[in-house]
VOSE-956924 format. One record per residue: residue number from 1; x negated, y negated, z of N, C-alpha, C, O in turn. Coordinates in steps of 0.2 Angstrom, whole numbers. Example, Ala and Ser with C-alpha at 12.3 -4.5 7.8 and 13.67 -1.06 7.14 Angstrom:
REM VOSE-956924
1, -66, 28, 39, -62, 22, 39, -66, 16, 39, -71, 17, 42
2, -64, 11, 35, -68, 5, 36, -64, 0, 39, -67, -6, 40
REM end
This chain:
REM VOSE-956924
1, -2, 38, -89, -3, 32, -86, -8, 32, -80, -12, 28, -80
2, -8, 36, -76, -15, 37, -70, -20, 37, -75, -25, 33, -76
3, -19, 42, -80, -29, 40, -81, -29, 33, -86, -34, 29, -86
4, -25, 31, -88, -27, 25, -90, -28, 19, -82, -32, 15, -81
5, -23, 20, -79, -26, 16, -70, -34, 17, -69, -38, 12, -67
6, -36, 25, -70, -44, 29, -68, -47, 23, -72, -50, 19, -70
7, -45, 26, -78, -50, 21, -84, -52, 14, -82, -58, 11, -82
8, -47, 12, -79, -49, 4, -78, -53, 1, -75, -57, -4, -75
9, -53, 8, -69, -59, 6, -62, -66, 11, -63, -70, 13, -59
10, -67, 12, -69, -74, 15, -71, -78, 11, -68, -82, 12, -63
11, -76, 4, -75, -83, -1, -75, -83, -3, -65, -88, -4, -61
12, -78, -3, -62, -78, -7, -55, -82, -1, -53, -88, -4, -50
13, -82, 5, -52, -84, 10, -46, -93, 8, -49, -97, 6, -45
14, -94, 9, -56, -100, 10, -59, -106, 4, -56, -112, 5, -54
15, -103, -2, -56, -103, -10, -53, -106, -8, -45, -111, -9, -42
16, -102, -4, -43, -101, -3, -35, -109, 1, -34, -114, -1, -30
17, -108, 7, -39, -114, 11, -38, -121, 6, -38, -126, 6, -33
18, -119, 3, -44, -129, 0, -43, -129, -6, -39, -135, -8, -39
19, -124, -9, -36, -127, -12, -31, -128, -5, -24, -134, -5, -22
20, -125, -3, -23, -126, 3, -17, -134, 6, -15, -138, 6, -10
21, -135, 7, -24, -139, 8, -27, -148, 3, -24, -154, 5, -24
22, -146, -3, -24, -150, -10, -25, -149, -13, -18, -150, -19, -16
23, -145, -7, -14, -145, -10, -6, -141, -16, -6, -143, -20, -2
24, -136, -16, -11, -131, -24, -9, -125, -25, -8, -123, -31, -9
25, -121, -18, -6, -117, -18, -3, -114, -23, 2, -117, -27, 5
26, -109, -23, 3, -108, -28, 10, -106, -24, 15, -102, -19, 14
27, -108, -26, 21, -108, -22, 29, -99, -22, 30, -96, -26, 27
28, -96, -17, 34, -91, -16, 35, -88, -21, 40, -93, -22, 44
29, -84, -26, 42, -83, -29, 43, -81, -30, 51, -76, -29, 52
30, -85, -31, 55, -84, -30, 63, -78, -33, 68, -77, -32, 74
31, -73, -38, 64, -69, -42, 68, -65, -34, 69, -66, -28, 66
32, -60, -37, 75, -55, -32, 76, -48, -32, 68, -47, -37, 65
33, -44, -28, 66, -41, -27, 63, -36, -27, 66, -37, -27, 72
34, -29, -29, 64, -22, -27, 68, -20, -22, 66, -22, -22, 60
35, -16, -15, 69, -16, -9, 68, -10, -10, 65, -5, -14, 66
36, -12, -4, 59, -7, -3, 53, 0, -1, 55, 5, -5, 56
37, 0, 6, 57, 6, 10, 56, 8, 9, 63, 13, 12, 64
38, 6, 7, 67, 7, 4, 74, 11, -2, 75, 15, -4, 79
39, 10, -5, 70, 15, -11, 69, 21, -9, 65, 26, -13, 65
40, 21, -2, 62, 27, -1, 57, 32, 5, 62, 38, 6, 61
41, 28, 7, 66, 32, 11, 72, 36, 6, 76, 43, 6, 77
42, 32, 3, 79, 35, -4, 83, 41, -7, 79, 47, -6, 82
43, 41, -9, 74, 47, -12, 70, 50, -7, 70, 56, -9, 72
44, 50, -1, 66, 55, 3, 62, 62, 8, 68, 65, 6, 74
45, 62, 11, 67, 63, 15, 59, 64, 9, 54, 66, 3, 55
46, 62, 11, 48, 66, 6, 42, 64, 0, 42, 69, -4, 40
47, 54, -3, 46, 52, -8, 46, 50, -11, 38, 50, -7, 33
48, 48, -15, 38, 48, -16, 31, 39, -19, 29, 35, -22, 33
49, 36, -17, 24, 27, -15, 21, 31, -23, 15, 36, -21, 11
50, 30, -29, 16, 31, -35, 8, 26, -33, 7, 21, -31, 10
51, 26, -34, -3, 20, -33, -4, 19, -40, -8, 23, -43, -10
52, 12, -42, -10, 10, -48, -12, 8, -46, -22, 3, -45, -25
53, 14, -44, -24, 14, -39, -32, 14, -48, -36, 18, -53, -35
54, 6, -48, -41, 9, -55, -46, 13, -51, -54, 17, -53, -57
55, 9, -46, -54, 12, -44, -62, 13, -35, -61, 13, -33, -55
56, 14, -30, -67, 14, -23, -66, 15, -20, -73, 17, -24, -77
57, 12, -13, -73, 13, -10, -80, 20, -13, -83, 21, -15, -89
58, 25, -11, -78, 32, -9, -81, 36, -17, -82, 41, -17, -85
59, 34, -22, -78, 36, -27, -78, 32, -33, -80, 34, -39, -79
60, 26, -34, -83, 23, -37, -84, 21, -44, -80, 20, -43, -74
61, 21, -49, -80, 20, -57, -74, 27, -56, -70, 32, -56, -73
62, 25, -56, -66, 32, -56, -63, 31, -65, -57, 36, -68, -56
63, 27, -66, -56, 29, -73, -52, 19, -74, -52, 15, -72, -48
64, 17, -77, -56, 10, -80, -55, 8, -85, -51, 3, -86, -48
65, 15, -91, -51, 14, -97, -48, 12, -95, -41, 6, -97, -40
66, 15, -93, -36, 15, -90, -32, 7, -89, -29, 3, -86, -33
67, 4, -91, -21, -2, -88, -20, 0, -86, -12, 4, -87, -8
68, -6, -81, -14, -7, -76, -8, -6, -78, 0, -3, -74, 4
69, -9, -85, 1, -7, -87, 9, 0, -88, 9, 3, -87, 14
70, 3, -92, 4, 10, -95, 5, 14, -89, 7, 17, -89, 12
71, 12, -83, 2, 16, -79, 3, 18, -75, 10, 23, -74, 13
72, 10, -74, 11, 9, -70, 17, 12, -74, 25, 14, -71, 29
73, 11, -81, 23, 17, -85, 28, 24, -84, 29, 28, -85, 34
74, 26, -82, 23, 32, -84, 22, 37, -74, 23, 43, -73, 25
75, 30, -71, 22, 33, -65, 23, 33, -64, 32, 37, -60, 35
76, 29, -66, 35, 28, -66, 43, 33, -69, 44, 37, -65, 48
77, 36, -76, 43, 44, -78, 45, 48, -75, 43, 53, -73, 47
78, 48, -73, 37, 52, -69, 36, 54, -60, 39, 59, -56, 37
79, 50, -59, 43, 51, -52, 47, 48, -47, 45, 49, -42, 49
80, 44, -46, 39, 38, -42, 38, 34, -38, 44, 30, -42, 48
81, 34, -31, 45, 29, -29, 49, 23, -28, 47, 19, -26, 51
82, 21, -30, 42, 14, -27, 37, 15, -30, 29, 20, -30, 26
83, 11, -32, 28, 9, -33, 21, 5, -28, 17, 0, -26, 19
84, 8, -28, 12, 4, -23, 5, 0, -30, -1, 4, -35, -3
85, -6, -29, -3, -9, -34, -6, -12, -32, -11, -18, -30, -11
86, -8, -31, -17, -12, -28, -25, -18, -33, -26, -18, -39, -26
87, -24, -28, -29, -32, -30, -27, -33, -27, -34, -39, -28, -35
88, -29, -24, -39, -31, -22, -45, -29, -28, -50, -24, -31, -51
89, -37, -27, -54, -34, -32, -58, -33, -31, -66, -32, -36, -70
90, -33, -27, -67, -31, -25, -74, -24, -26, -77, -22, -29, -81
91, -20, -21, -72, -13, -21, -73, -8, -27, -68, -3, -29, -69
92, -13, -28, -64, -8, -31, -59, -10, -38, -57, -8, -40, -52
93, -16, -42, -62, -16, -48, -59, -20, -48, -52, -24, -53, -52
94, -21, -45, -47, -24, -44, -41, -33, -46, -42, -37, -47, -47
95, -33, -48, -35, -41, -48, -34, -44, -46, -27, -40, -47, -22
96, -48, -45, -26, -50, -41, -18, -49, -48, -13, -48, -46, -7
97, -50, -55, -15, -51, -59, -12, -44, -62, -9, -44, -66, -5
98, -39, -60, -13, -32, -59, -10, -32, -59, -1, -31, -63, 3
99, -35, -53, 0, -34, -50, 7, -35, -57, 13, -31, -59, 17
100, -42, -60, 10, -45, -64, 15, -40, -70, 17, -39, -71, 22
101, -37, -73, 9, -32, -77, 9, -26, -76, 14, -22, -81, 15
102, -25, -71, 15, -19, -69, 17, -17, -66, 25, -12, -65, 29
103, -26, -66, 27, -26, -66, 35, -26, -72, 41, -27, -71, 46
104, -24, -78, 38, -20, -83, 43, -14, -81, 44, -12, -83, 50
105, -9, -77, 40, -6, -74, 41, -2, -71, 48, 3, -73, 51
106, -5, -67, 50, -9, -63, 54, -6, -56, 54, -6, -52, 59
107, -3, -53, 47, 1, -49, 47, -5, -42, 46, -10, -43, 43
108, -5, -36, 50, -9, -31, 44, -7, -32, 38, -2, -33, 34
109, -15, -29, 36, -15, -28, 29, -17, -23, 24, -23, -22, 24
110, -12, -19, 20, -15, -14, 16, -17, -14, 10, -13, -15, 6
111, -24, -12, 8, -26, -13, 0, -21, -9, -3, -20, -3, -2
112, -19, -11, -5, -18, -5, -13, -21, -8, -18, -21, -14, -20
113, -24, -2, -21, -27, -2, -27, -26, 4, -30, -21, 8, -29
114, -31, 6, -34, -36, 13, -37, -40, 16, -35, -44, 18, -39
115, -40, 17, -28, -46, 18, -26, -49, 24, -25, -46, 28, -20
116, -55, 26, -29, -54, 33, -34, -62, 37, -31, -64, 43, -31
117, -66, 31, -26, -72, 33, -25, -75, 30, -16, -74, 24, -14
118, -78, 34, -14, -80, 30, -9, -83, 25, -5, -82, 23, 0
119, -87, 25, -12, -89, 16, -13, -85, 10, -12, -87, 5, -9
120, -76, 13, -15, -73, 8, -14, -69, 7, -6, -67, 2, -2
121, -70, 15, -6, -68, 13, 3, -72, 8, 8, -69, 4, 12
122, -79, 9, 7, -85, 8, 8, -84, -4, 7, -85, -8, 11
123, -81, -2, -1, -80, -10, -1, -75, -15, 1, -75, -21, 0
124, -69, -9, 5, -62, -9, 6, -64, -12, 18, -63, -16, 21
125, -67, -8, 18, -70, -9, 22, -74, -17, 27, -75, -18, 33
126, -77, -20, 20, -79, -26, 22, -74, -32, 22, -76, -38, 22
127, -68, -30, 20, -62, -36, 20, -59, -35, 27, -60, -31, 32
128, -54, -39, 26, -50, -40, 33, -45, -37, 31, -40, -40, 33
129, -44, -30, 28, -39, -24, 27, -37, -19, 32, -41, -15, 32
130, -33, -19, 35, -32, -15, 39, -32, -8, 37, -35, -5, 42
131, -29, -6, 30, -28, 2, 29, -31, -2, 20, -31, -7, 17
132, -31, 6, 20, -31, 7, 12, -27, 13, 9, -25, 18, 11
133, -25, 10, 1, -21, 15, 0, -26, 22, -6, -30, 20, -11
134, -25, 27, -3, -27, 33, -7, -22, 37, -9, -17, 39, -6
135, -23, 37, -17, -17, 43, -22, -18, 50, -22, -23, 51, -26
136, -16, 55, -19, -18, 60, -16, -18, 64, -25, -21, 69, -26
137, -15, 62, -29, -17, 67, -36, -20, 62, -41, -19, 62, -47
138, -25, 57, -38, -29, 54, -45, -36, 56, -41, -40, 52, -42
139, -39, 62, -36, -42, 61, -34, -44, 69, -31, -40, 71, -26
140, -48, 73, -33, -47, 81, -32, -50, 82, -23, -54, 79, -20
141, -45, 88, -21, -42, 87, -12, -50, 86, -9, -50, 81, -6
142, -56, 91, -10, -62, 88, -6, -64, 81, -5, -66, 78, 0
143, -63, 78, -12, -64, 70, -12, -60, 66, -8, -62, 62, -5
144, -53, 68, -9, -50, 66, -5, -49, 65, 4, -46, 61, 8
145, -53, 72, 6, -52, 72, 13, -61, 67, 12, -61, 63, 17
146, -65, 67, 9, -71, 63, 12, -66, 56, 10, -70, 51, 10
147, -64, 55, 9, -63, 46, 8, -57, 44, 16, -57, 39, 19
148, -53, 50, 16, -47, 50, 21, -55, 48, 29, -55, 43, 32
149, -59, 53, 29, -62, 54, 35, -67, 48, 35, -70, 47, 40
150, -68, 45, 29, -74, 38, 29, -71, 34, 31, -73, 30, 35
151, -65, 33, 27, -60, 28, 29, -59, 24, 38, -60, 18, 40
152, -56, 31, 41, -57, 30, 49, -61, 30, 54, -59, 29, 60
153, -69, 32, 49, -75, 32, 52, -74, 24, 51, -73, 21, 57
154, -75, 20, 47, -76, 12, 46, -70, 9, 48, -69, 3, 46
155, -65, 10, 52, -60, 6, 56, -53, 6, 51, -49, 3, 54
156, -53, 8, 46, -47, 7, 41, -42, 14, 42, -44, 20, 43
157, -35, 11, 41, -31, 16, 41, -30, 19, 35, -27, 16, 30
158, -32, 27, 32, -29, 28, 25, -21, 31, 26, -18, 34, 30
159, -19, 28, 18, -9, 28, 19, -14, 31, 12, -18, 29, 8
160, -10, 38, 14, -11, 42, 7, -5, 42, 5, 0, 43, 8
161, -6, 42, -2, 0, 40, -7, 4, 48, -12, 0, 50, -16
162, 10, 50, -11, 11, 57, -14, 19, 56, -18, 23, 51, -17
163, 20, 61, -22, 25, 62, -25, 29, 66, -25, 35, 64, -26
164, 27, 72, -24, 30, 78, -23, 27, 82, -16, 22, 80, -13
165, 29, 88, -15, 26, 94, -10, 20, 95, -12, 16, 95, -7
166, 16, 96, -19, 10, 100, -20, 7, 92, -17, 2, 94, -14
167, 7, 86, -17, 4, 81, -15, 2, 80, -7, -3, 78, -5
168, 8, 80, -4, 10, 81, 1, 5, 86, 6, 2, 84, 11
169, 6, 92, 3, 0, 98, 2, -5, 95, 4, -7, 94, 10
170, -7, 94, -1, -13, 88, -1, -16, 82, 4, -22, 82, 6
171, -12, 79, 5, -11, 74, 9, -14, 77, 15, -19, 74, 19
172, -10, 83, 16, -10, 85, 24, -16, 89, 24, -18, 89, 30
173, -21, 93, 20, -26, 97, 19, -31, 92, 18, -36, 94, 16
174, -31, 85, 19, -35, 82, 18, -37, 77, 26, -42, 73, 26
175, -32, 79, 31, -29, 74, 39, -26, 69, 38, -25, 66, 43
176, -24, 67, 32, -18, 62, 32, -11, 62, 38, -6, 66, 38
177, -11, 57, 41, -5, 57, 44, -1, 51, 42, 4, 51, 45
178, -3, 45, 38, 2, 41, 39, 2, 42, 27, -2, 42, 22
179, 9, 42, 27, 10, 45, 21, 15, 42, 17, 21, 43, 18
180, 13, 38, 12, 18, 32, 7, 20, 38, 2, 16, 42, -1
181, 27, 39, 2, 28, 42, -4, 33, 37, -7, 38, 34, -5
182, 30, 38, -14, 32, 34, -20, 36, 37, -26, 35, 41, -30
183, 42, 32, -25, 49, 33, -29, 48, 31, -36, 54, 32, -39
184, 42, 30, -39, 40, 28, -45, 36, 34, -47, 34, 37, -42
185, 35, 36, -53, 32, 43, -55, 25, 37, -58, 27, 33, -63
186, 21, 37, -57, 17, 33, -61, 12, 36, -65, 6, 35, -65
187, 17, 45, -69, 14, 45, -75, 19, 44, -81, 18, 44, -87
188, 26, 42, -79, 31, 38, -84, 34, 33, -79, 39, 31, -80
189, 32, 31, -75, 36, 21, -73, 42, 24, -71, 45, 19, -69
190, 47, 30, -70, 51, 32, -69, 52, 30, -62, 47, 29, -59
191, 58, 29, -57, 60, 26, -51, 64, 30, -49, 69, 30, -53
192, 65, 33, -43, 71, 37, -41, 72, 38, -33, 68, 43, -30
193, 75, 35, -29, 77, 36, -22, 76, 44, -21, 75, 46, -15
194, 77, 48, -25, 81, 55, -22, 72, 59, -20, 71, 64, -19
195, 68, 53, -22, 62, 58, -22, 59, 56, -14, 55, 60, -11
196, 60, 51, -13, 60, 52, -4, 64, 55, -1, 63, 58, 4
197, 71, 54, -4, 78, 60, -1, 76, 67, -1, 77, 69, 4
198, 73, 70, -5, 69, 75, -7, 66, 76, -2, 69, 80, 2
199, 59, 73, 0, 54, 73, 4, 55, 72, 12, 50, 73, 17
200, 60, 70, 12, 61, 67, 20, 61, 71, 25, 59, 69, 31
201, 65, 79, 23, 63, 85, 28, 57, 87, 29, 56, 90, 34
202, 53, 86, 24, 46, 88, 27, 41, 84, 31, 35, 85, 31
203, 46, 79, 34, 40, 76, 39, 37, 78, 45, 42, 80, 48
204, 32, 78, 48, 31, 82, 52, 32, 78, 59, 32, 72, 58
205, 33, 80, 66, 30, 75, 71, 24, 72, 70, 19, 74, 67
206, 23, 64, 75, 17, 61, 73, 14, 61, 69, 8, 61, 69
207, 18, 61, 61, 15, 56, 56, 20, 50, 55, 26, 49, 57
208, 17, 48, 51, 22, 37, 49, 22, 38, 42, 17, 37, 39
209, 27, 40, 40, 29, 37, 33, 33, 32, 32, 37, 30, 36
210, 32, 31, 23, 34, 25, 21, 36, 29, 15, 35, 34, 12
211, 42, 22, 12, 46, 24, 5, 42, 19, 1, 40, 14, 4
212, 41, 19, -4, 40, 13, -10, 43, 16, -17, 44, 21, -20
213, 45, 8, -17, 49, 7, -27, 53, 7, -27, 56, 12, -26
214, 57, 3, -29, 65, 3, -29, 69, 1, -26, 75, 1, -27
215, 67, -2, -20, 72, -3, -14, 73, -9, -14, 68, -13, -13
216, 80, -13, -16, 82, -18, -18, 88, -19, -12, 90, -25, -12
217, 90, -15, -8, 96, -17, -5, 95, -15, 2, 91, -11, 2
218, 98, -18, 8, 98, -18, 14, 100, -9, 16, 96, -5, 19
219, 106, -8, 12, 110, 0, 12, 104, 3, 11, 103, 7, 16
220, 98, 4, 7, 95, 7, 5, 89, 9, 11, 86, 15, 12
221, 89, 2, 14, 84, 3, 18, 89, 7, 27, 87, 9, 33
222, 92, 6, 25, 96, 10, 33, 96, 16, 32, 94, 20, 37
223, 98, 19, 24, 99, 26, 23, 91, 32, 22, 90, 38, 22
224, 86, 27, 21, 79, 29, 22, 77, 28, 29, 75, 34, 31
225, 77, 24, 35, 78, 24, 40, 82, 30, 44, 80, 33, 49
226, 89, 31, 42, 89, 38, 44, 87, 44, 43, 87, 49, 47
227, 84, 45, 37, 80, 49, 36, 74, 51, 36, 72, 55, 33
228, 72, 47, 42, 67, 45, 45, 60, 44, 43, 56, 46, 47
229, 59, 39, 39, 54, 35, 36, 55, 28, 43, 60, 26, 47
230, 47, 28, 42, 47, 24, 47, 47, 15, 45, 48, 11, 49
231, 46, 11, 37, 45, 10, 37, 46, 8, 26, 41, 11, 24
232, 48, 6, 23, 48, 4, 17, 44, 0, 13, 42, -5, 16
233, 43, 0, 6, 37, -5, 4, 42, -8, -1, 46, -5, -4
234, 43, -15, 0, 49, -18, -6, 41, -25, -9, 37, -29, -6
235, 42, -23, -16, 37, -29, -18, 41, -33, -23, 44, -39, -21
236, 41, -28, -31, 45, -33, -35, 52, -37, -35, 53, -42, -39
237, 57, -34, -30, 62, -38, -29, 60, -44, -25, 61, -50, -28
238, 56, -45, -18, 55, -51, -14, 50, -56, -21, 52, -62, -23
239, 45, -52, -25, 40, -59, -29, 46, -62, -35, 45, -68, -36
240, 51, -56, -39, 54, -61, -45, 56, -66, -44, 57, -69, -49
241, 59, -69, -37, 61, -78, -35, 58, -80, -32, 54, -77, -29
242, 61, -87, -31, 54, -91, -31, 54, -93, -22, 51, -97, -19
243, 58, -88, -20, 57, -87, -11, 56, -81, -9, 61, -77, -8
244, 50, -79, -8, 50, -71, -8, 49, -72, 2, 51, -66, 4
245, 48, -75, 6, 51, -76, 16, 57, -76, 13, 58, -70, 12
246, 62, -79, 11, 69, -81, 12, 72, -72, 10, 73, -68, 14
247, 71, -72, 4, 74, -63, 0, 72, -59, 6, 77, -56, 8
248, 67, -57, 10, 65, -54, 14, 69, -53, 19, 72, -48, 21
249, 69, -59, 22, 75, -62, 29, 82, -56, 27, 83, -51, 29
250, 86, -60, 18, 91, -59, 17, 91, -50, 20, 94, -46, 24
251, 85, -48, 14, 85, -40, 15, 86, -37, 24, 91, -33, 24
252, 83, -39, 28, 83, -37, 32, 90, -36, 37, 93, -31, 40
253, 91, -44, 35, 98, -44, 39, 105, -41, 35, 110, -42, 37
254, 101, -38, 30, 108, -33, 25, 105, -24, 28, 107, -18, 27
255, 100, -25, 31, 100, -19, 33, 103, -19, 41, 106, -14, 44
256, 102, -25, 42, 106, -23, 52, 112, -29, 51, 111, -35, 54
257, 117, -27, 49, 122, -30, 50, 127, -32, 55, 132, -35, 53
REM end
């Protein structure tokens, strides 16, 4: 399943190159950002990343009608410390111009995509993105420490994303400190809590991590909170109805009762 995600963003990185190539790039973007994992400190332990998900491998459309401003309004009423905005469009419906839509908002905002080359950090950059997400195993460790280090030279937070210790590894030989570890195996779509449960002992002082996948209930988000995640990613439960502020709200107020 990763290299089928690789495959997707050939033609995009290749696209990337020859404009880079032809000088037409777009400039990194100079407004101020709102700071990512600064906002997920401030809220948490166990603040909450909404994500703006229209479809997914394992789920196909999951709420289309749905557009990106409304959502991002309704996730700031809703009590969201940050937003997650899927910007891939093969599998997930996404488009880069998501982000823009979504910063009247005023929430941070994290790309997730694929983002497998520097170029894209490079194109990640000229949005009103706050961070970007990097997959610490679709991407070999030198490469990954130049995109971690380009990243915070152009003002973006990288949330490097891991599965296991050897990722992890990685992550941290790379200077990653703020660290999504993901409950979905996304080389079988498989979901499992215990793999942040797993990982939760090795975090270190002064990094910010985050859980993503799975997290559908309030309890869940309390028992990740003590475990000391700073901070959880819930997408496809808030998008599958047709109030993804309201589900949020509920979420929340089932985590602090």
């Amino acid at each position: 399943m990763l290299e089928r995600f690789a495959q997707a963003k050939r033609r995009e990185i290749m696209d990337l190159m020859a404009r880079d190539a032809q000088g037409r790039m777009p400039a990194p973007r100079t407004a101020a950002r709102p700071p990512f994992a600064a906002a997920l400190r401030a809220a948490g332990p166990g603040a909450v990343v909404a994500e703006y998900k229209r479809a997914s491998p394992s789920r196909g459309d999951i709420n289309l009608a749905l557009g990106p401003q409304d959502v991002a309004r309704a996730y700031a009423r809703g009590g969201a410390a940050a937003m997650s905005v899927l910007t891939e469009a093969d599998h997930f419906r996404g488009e880069l111009g998501f982000l823009d839509a979504c910063v009247p908002a005023g929430l941070p905002l994290l790309r997730k995509d694929f983002v497998l080359h520097p170029l894209q950090v490079r194109q990640t950059a000229a949005t009103p993105a706050s961070a970007v997400l990097l997959i610490a195993r679709m991407v070999g460790p030198a490469e990954l420490g130049r995109m971690v280090a380009l990243a915070r030279e152009l003002g973006l937070e990288p949330v490097v994303e891991v599965f296991d210790g050897d990722d992890l590894a990685r992550a941290r030989g790379a200077g990653a400190d703020l660290i999504q570890v993901n409950n979905r195996n996304l080389d079988t779509l498989e979901i499992s809590l215990d793999i942040s449960r797993g990982l939760a002992a090795a975090k270190l002082p002064g990094e910010t991590w985050i859980s993503a996948s799975g997290i559908t209930r309030g309890a869940q988000i309390a028992e990740l909170a003590a475990l000391g995640y700073d901070a959880v990613l819930v997408g496809t439960f808030l998008m599958e109805g047709a109030d993804p502020g309201a589900a949020l709200a509920r979420l929340i107020e089932e985590k602090n009762p």
